[in-house]
Structures are given as C-alpha cells and as structure tokens.
VEXDREN-2710 file (C-alpha; in Angstrom, 1 decimal):
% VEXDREN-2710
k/r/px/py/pz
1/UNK/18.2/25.4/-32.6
2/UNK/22.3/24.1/-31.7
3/UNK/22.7/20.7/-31.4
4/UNK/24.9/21.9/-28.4
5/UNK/26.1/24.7/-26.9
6/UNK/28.4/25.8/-24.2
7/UNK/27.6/27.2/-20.8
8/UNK/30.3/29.2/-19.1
9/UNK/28.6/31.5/-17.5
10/UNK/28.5/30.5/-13.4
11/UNK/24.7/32.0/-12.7
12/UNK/23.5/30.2/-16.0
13/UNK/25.1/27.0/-15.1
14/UNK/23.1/27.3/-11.9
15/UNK/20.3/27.6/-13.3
16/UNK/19.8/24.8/-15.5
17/UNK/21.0/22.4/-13.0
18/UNK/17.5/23.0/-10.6
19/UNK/16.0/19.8/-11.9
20/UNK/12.4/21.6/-12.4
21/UNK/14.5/24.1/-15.0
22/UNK/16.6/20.9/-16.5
23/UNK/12.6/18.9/-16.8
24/UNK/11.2/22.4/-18.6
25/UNK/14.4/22.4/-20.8
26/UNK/13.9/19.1/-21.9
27/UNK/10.5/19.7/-23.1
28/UNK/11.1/22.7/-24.5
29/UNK/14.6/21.0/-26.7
30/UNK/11.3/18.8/-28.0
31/UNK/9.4/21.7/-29.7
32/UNK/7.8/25.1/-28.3
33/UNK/5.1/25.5/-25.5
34/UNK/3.8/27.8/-23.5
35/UNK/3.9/27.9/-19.9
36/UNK/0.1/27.0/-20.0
37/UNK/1.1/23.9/-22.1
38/UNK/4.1/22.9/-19.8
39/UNK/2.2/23.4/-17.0
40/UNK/0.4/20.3/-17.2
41/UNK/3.7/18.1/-18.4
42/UNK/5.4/18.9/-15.4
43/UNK/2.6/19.2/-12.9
44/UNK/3.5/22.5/-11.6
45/UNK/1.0/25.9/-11.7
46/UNK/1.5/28.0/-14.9
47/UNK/2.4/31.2/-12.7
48/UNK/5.5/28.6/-11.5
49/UNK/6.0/27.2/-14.5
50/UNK/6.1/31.6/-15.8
51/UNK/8.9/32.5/-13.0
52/UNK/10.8/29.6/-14.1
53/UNK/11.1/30.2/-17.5
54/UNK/12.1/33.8/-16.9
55/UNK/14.9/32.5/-15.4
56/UNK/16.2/30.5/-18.1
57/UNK/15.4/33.2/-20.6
58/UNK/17.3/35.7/-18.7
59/UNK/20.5/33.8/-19.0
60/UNK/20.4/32.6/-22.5
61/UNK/18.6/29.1/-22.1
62/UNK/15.6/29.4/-23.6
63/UNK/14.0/32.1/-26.0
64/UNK/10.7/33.3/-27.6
65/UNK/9.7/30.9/-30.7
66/UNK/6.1/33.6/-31.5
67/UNK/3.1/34.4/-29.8
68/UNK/-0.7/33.3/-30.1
69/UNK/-4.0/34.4/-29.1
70/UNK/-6.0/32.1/-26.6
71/UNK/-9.2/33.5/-25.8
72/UNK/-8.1/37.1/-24.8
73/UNK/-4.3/35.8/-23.9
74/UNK/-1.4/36.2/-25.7
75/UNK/0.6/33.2/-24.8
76/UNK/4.6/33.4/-25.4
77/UNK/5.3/30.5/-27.1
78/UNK/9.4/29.6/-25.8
79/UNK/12.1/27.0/-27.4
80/UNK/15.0/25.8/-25.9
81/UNK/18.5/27.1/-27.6
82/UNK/19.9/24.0/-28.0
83/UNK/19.0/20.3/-28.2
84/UNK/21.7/20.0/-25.3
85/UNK/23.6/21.4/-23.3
86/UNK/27.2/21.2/-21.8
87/UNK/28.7/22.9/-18.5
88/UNK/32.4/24.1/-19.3
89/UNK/34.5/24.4/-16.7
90/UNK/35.2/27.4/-16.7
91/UNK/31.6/28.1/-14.6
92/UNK/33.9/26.7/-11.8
93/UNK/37.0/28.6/-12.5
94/UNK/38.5/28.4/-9.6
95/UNK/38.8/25.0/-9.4
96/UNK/39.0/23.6/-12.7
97/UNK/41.2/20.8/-13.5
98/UNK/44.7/21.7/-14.6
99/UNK/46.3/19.1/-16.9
100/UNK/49.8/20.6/-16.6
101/UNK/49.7/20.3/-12.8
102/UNK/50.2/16.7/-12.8
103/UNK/51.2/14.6/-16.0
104/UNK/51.1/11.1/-16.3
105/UNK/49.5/9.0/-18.8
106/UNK/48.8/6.2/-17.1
107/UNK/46.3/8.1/-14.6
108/UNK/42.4/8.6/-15.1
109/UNK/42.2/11.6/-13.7
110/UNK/44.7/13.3/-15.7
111/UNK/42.6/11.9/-18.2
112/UNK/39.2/13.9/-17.1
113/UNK/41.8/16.9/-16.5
114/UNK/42.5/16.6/-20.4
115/UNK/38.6/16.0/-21.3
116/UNK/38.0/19.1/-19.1
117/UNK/40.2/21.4/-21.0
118/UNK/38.9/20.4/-24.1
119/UNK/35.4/21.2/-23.3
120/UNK/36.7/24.2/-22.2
121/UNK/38.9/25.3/-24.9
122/UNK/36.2/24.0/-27.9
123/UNK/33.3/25.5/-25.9
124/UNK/35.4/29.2/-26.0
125/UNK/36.6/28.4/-29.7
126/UNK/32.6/27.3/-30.6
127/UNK/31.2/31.0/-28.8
128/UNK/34.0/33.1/-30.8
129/UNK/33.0/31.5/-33.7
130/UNK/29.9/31.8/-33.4
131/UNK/29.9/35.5/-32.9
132/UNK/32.7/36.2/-35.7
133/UNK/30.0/34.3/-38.0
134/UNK/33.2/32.1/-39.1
135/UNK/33.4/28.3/-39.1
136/UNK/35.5/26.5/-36.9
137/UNK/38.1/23.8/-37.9
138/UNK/38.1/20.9/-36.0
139/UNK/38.5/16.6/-36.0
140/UNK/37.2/13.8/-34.0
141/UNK/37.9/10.5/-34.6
142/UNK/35.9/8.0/-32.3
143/UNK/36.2/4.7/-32.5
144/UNK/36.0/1.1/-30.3
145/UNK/38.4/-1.7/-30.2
146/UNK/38.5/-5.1/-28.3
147/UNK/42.0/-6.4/-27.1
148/UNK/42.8/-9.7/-26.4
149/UNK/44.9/-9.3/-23.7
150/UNK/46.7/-6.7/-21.3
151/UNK/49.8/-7.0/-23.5
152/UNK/47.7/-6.2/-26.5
153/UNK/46.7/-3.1/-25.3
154/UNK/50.3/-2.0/-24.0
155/UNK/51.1/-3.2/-27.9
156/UNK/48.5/-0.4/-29.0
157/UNK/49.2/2.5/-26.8
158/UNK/52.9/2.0/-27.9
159/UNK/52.1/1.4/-31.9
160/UNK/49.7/5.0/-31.0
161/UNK/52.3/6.9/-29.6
162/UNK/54.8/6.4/-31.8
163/UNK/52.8/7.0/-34.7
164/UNK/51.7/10.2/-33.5
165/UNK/54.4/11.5/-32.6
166/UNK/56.2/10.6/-35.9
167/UNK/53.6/13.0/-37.3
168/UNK/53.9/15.4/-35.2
169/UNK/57.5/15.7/-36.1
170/UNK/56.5/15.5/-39.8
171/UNK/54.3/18.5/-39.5
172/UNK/55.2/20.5/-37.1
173/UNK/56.5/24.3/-38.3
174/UNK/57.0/26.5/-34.6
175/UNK/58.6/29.2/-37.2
176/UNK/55.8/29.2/-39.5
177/UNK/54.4/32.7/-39.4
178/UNK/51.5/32.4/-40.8
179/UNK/51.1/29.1/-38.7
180/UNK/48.2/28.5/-36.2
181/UNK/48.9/26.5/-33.4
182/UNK/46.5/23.2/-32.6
183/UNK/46.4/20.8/-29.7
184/UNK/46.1/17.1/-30.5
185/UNK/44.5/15.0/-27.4
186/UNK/44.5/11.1/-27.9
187/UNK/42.6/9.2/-25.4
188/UNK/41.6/5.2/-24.6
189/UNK/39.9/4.1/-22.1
190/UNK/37.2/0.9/-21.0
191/UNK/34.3/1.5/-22.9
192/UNK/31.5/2.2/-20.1
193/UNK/29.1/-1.1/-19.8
194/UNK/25.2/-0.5/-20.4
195/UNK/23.4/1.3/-18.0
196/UNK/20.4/-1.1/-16.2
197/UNK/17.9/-0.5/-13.8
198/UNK/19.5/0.3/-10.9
199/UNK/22.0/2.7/-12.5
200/UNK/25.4/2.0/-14.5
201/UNK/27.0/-1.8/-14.0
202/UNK/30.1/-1.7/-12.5
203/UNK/32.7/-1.1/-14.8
204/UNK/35.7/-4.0/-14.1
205/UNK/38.8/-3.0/-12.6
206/UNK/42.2/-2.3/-14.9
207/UNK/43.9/-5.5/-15.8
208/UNK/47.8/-5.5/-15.1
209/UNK/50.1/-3.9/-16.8
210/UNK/52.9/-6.7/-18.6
END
C-alpha cells in the first residue's frame, strides 16, 4: 500500500468524494475486509456495501487483497491503494488555478495557486515514476518559526529572498545540456490554530506590514 497517491482522473475523483465511498475507503486504508465485514461498520446492506466497492475498484481505489471460503462463499477480501489520498487539480482542468495569471507575493491566493501546481506537477512526476519503475528526486524542508513582531517577519521574508536567490544565481546553468530543469517554491504562512469542537478556531487576521 502508498502512503499517498494522486488522483487525476475526474470520474475517480468523483467517486471517492461520496462520503459512503470516502467511510469504506477509510476502513479499508486500516486493513482488508470484505463487503460482509464492512457491512456492519458502516451500517449499510452487504449487496450496498458490493456496488460500492465495484465502484472504487473500477477506478483504481481499492483492489483485491485474496479470497476466503465462508460457508459455501468465497468472499473477496479488498484493500485500499493507499493510506491516503490527494485530488490533483488537474480532475478540474478547466479551472485550475494558474499561478502565472496573477503574481504577487504578498497574496494568499496566489499562494494556494502555487500549492495547487505543485500538487499537480509532483502528483504527474509521482505516476511517471511510478510507471518507469524509477525513483523520483525531490526536497521538502518544513519547518515553524515564531516572530516577535511584524517587522521581524518582513526581516525574514527579506533575509529568505535574498538568500535564495543568491543560490539560485550560484547554481543556475540554462546552457547546461545535460541539465534538468527544477522549480523551487518557498512558502510562509500563519501556522493554522488547533482544530476544537465546533470546527477550526479562527485563525487571527494579518498584522501590518512596517
């Protein structure tokens, strides 16, 4: 089983958004069952629980783990692919955010825009790999810091860009043949408070800019 994969596909996306098909997948990312044996977790009738499965094994989401004897039925034991799963844009194609359509680096949204395209680009990069059997080279760095103040922050972004760039300029070879081309995305942003009872706290509005 992936710790995570990628759906692109529209009809798949679909799918595992029905919240009876997202309850099934859950249970299934926990370990194999039958329909017989998820019937009773998610109180539906094993011929529902049978079509709804199909489904999700017709479009990639779940597949067959083995089979076992019960009496004289062979149960089909499924598993989910993946421990989790992640929607790429590109299952909304149409409308997926463009980050070149409106820079600025001060904005939230072109911040999503960014996160969008890199969950599209990675998810594509993760599905080619996987099929050419090759490995994939990639960084994260994910961290947390507290500022003190408004002007500390403003302090950071500046120290961040100019270091960044300073290797960019370091390492960058556009007439490098046998070069391969790599997108670097830097991002900082409120960390999100704690979720309680009634759903996420509020998260506090941006101090001002010095």
């Amino acid at each position: 089983m992936l710790d995570v994969t990628v759906i692109e596909d529209p009809e798949a996306a679909a799918v595992c958004l029905d919240p009876i098909r997202a309850g099934l997948l859950a249970e299934l990312a926990a370990g194999p069952a039958s329909a017989a044996m998820l019937a009773g977790k998610v109180d539906l009738p094993r011929q529902k629980v049978n079509y709804h499965l199909k489904a999700l094994e017709r479009h990639g989401l779940v597949e067959l783990a083995g089979e076992r004897r019960k009496g004289n039925v062979t149960e089909r034991l499924m598993r989910a692919t993946a421990a989790s799963y992640v929607i790429s844009p590109l299952a909304l194609a149409s409308v997926q955010p463009d980050p070149d359509r409106f820079r600025d680096q001060l904005s939230a949204r072109w911040l999503l825009a960014l996160g969008a395209r890199l969950v599209r680009d990675v998810g594509s990069l993760v599905t080619g790999a996987a099929k050419a059997r090759k490995r994939l080279a990639t960084y994260a760095l994910d961290g947390e810091v507290r500022f003190a103040s408004a002007a500390d922050r403003a302090a950071f972004v500046e120290e961040l860009t100019a270091g960044v760039s300073a290797l960019i300029r370091k390492y960058d070879a556009p007439g490098a043949e046998s070069g391969r081309d790599h997108r670097i995305v830097v991002a900082l942003h409120p960390t999100l408070k704690p979720t309680g009872a009634d759903g996420p706290a509020p998260v506090s509005g941006p101090e001002p800019t010095p």
